[in-house]
C-alpha positions as CSV (number, residue, x, y, z in Angstrom):
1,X,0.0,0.0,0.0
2,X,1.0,3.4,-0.8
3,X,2.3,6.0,1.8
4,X,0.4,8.7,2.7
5,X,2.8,11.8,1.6
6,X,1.2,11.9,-2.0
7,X,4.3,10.7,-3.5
8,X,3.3,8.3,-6.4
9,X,7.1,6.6,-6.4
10,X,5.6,5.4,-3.2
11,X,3.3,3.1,-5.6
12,X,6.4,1.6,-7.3
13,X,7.2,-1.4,-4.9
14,X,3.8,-2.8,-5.3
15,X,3.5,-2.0,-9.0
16,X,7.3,-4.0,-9.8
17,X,5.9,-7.2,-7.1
18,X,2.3,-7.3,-9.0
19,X,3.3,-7.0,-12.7
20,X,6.9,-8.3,-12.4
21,X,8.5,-5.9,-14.1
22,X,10.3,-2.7,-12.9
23,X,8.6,1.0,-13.0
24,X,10.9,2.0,-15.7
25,X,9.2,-0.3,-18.3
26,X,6.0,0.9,-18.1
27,X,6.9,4.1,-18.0
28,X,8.7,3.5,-21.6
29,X,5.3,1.8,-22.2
30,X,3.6,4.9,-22.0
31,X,5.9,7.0,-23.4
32,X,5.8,4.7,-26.5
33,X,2.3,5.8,-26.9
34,X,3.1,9.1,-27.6
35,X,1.3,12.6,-27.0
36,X,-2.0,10.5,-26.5
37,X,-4.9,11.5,-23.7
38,X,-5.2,10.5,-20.2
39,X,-7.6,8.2,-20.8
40,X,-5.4,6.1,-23.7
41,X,-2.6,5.8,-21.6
42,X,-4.7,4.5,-18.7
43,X,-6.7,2.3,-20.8
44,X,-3.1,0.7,-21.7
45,X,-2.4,-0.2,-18.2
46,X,-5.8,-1.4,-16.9
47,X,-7.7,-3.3,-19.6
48,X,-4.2,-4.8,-21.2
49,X,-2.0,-4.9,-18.5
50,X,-4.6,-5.5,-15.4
51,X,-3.9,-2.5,-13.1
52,X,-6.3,-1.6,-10.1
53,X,-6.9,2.9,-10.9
54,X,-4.9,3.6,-8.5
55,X,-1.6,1.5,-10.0
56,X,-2.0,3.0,-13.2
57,X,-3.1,6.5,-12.4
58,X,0.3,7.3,-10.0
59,X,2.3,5.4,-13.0
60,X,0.2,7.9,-15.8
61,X,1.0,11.0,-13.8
62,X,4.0,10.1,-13.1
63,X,4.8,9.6,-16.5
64,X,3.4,13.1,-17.3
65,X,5.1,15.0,-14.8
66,X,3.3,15.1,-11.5
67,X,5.7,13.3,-9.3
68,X,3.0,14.7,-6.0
69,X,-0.8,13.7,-5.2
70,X,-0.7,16.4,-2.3
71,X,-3.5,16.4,-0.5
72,X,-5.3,19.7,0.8
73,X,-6.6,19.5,4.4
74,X,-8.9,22.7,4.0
75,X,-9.9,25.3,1.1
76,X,-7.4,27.8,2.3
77,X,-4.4,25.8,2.3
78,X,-5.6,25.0,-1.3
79,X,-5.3,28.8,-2.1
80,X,-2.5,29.5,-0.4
81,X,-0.5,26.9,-2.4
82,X,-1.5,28.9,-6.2
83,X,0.3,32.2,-4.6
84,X,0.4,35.3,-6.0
85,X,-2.0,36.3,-8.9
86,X,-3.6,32.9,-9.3
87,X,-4.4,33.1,-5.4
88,X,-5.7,36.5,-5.3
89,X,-8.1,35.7,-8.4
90,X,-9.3,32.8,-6.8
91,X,-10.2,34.4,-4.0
92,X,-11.7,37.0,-5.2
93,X,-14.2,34.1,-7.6
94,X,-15.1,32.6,-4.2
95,X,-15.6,35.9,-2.2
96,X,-17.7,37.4,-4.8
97,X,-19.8,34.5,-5.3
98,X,-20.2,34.0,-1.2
99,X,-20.6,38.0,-0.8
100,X,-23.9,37.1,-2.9
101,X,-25.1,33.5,-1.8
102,X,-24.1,33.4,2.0
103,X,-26.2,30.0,2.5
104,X,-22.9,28.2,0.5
105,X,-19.7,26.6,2.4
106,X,-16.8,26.8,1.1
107,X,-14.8,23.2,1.4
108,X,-12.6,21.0,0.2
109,X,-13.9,17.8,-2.1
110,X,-12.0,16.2,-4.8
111,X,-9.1,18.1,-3.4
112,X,-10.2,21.9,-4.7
113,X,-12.1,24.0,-3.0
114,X,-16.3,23.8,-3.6
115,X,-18.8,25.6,-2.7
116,X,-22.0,23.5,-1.6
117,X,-25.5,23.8,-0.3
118,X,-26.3,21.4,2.6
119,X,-24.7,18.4,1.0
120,X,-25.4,19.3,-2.9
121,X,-22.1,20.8,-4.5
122,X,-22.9,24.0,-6.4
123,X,-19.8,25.5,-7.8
124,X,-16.2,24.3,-8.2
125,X,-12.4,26.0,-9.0
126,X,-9.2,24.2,-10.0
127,X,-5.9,25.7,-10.8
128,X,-3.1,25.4,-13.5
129,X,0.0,27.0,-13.8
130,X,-1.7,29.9,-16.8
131,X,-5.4,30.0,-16.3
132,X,-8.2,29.0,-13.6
133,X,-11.1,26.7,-14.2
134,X,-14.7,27.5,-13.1
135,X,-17.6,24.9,-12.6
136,X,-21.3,25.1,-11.9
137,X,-22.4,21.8,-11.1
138,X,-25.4,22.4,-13.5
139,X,-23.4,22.5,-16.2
140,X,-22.4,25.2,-18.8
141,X,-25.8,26.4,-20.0
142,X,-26.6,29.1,-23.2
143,X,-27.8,31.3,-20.9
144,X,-24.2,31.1,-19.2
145,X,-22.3,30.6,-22.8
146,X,-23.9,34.3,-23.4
147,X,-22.0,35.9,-20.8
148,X,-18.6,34.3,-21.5
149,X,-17.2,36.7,-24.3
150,X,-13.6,35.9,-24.9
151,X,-13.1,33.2,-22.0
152,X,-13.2,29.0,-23.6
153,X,-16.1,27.1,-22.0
154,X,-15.8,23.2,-22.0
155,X,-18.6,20.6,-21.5
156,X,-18.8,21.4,-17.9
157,X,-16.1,23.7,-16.8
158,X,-14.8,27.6,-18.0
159,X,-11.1,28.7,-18.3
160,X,-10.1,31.8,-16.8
161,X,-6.9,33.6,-17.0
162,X,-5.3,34.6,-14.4
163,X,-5.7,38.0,-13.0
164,X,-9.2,37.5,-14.7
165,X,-11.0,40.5,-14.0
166,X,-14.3,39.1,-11.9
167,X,-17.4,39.3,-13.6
168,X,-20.1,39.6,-11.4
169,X,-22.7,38.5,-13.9
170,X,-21.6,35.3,-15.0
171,X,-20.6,34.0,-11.5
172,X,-24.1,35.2,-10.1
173,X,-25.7,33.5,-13.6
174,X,-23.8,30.5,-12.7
175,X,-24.4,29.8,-9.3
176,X,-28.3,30.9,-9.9
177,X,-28.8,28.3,-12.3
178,X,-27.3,25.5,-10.2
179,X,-29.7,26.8,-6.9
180,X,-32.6,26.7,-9.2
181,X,-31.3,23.1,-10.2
182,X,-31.6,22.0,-6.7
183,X,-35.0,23.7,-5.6
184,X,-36.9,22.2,-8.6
């Protein structure tokens, strides 16, 4: 069993005595695959090579650069970790969202900070190194897609830059539509 520091070389040992072969195959096993998608390179190692999730995930991140699974005990050590203008942005998203909706908590699921109802999540942020993502847990709606002028909206989550100007509409829209969601 893995260590609790979040280090994924901690996963090694049991990978090498379940598969019988050392870490640094695999890894050339997915790096063989090429620029491919999460999802490829974790297909490889579970439905061809029988890994549990967990095996394969700490080898694919690995393997892609993320040497840490850090856990976050509580939303502010989440934000204190971005620093600088990716902090400040962030919480200025969930200040202006909480300065509106008082009935949300702000917590820590899936290891980023959420803001929930009761026990119903309502809006999400994750960071990267050049932009923030945004989630309403209802989804990215048109109503929503008309306020987003030049940000990038996936299937379920927006991009913002960092030192994203807040706009007040959007994350009001946003968080609305989810507490409507919930009511009906």
């Amino acid at each position: 069993m893995a260590d609790t520091s979040g280090d994924r070389s901690s996963y090694f040992p049991a990978i090498e005595r379940k598969h019988g072969r050392p870490v640094e195959e695999w890894l050339d096993e997915l790096a063989a695959l090429g620029d491919v998608p999460y999802r490829e390179q974790m297909s490889l190692l579970q439905d061809e090579h029988g890994f549990s999730r967990a095996h394969a995930n700490a080898l694919v991140m690995y393997a892609r650069g993320s040497t840490s699974a850090r856990r976050f005990d509580d939303p502010e050590a989440f934000l204190r970790e971005l620093g600088g203008e990716r902090e400040r942005t962030a919480r200025a998203i969930i200040s202006t969202i909480v300065e509106e909706f008082s009935d949300l908590e702000l917590v820590i699921a899936w290891n980023q900070p959420m803001l929930r109802l009761g026990t119903d999540y309502v809006f999400g942020l994750s960071a990267a190194t050049n932009h923030l993502l945004i989630a309403s847990w209802g989804g990215i709606s048109d109503t929503v897609k008309a306020h987003l002028g030049d940000l990038t909206a996936n299937k379920k989550t927006i991009r913002v830059p960092v030192g994203w100007e807040i706009d007040v509409e959007l994350l009001r829209t946003m968080v609305g539509e989810r507490l409507a969601q919930l009511e009906s």
